[in-house]
Each structure stands twice: as C-alpha cells, then as structure tokens.
LOLO-528924 format. One record per residue (C-alpha): residue number from 1; x, z, y; residue in one letter. Coordinates in steps of 0.5 Angstrom, whole numbers, plus 2048, in hexadecimal, padded with zeros to 3 digits. Layout:
- resi; x; z; y; resn
- NUM; X; Z; Y; A
...
***
This chain:
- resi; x; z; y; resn
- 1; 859; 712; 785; X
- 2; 85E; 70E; 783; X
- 3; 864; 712; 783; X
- 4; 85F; 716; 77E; X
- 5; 85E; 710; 77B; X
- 6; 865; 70C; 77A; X
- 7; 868; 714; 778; X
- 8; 863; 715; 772; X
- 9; 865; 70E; 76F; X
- 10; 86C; 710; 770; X
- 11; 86B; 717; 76C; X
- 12; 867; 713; 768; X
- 13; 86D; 70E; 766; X
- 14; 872; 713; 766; X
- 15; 86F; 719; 763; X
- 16; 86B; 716; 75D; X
- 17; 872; 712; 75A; X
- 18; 876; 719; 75B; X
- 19; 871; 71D; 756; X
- 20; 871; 716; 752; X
- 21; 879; 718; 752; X
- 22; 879; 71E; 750; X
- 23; 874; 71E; 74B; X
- 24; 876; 718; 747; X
- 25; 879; 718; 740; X
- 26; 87D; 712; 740; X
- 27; 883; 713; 744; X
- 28; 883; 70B; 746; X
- 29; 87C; 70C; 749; X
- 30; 87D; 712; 74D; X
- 31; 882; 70D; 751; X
- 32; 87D; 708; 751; X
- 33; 87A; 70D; 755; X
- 34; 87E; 70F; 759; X
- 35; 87E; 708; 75D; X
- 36; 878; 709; 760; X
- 37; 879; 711; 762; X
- 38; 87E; 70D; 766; X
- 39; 87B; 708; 769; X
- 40; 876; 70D; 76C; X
- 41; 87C; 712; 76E; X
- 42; 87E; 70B; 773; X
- 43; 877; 70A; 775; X
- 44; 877; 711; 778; X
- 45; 87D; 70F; 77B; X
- 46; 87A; 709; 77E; X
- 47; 874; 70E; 782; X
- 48; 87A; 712; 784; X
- 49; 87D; 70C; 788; X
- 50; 883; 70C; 784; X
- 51; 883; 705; 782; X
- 52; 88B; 705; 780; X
- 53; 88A; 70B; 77C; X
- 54; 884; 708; 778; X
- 55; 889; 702; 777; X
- 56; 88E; 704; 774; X
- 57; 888; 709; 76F; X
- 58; 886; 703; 76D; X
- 59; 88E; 6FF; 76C; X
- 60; 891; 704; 769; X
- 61; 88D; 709; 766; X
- 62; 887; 704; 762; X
- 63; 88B; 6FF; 763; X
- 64; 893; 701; 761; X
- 65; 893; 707; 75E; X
- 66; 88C; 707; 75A; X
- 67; 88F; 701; 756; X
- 68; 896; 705; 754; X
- 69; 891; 70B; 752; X
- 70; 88D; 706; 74E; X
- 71; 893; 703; 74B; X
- 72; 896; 709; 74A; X
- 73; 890; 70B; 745; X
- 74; 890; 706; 742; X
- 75; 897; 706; 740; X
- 76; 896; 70D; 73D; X
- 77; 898; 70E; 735; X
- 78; 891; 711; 733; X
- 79; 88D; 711; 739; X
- 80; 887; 70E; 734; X
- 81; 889; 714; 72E; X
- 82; 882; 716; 72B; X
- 83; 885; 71D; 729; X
- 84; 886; 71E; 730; X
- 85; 882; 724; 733; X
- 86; 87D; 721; 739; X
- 87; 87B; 728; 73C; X
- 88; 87E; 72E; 73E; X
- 89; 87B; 735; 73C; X
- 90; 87C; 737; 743; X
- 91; 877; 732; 746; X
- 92; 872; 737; 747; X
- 93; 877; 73C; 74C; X
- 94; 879; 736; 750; X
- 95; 872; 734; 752; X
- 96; 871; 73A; 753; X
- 97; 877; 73B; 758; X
- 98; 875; 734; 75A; X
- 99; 86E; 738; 75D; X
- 100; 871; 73D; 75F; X
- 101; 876; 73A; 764; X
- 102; 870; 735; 765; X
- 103; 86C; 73B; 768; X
- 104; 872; 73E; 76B; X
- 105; 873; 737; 770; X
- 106; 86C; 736; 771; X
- 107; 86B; 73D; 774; X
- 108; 872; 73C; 778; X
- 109; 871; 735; 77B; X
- 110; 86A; 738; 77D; X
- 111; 86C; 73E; 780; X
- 112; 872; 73B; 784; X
- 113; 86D; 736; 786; X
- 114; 866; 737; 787; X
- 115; 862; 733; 78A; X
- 116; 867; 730; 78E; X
- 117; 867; 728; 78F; X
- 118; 86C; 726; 793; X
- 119; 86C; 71E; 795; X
- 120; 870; 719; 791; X
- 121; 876; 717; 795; X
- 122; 879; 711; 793; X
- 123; 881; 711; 792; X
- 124; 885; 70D; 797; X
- 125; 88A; 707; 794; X
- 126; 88C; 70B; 78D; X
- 127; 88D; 705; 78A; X
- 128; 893; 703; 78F; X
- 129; 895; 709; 790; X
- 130; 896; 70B; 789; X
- 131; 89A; 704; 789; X
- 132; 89E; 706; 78E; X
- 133; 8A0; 70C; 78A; X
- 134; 8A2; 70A; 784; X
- 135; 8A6; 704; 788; X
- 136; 8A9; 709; 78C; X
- 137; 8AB; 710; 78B; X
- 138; 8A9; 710; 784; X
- 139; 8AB; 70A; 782; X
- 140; 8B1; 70D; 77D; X
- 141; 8AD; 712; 77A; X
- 142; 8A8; 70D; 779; X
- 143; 8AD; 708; 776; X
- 144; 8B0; 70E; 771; X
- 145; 8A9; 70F; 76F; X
- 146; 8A8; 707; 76D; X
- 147; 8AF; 708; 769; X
- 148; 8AD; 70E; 765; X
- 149; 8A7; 70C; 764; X
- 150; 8AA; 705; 760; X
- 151; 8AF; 70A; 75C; X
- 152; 8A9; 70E; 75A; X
- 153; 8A6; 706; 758; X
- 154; 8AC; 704; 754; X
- 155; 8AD; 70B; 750; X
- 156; 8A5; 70B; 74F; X
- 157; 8A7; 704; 74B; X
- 158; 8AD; 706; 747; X
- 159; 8A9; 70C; 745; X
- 160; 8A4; 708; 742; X
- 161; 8A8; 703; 73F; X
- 162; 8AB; 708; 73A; X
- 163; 8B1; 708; 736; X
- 164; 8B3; 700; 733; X
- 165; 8B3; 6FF; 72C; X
***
C-alpha cells in the first residue's frame, strides 16, 4: 500500500507540473514549471533503486541546465512582447492526438501486461557500478561529453551577449 501510496504522490509532483508546463503563457513560468517535473522524475528513480541516477537528475538537470534554461529565457530580446501570438491554432488537433496516443499506450501496456504483477526486485550496487563505469571503460567518452558540453555553455553566452556597440 505504500508503493501505491509513495507512486500516486510522485505522479502527483511529476504530472501536475508537467501540464503546468505545457499550459502556461509566460515562457519563464513554464521553466519554473519544469522543476518540479523533474524532481518528481528523480524520485521515480529513488523507487527504482537508482540512486546515482536520481543524483545526477537533480544536479544536473534542476540544478545546472534549468539555471541556463531559465537564463536563456531571460536574455531573450522580446520574450515579454505583447504583439506576440500566445496560442497556436492547432492547439485542439494536438490534444486530440495527444488523446489518441494516450488511448493507444494505455490499451498497448494493459494488453502487454495484464494482470501480471511481478515482485519488485531491487538492483544490486548501481551506484558503484555506474562509478566504476564512467571511471573505467567510459571515462574518455565521459570527458569528451564535459568538454562539449562547456563549449555549448561558452557559445550560449557569446551568443546572448550580441555584437558590442
């Protein structure tokens, strides 16, 4: 009952946010939004028994690349311009698709799976595991993905910085 429980309040914090996300009409708000989407996706990782995971969700998702999101929208030139159009006409087809794929997962994962309930096994040592592997036969693609990653910052700030006058 209280998987039940700890899951319902976790898709509760995920779920919520997310639609707040997609249904706001500031662009800064709907980042705003998108930190507790996050959170909550950590949190499905902790019951998943992937702490690390849920770690590196939390430093590096809410904690480093929502702050260049959220100073990327702000460095925008006309983020806030009131002749800017706040809905899309095709607002009602994507709800409409999004219902379609929603019915289609749903009767797809309950056909795949019934009413099979398999016990919850927990994973052995991912944390260590995952260090080992980033430590060991990973630790060059890991270094090349830091070093494209910072060029990515670096021409995120020349690129908001514009020309000087």
């Amino acid at each position: 009952m209280g998987e039940l429980i700890t899951f319902l309040a976790l898709a509760f914090i995920t779920v919520v946010p997310a639609v707040m996300v997609v249904g706001s009409r500031n662009v800064f708000h709907a980042g705003l939004w998108l930190i507790p989407t996050l959170i909550g996706v950590a949190g499905f990782y902790l019951t998943l028994g992937a702490e690390f995971v849920a770690a590196i969700q939390v430093l590096i998702y809410v904690g480093g690349i929502m702050v260049l999101l959220l100073f990327a929208i702000l460095l925008t030139r006309r983020i806030g311009d009131p002749e800017a159009r706040l809905h899309n006409r095709m607002q009602w087809w994507a709800l409409l698709f999004a219902l379609v794929i929603g019915v289609i997962l749903h009767l797809s994962i309950r056909g795949q799976f019934g009413a099979i309930y398999a016990a919850a096994v927990p994973p052995e040592g991912t944390t260590a595991k995952m260090g080992e592997a980033l430590l060991g036969p990973y630790l060059l693609p890991f270094e090349i993905a830091s070093i494209v990653l910072l060029a990515a910052i670096i021409g995120a700030i020349v690129l908001a910085r514009g020309e000087r006058q």
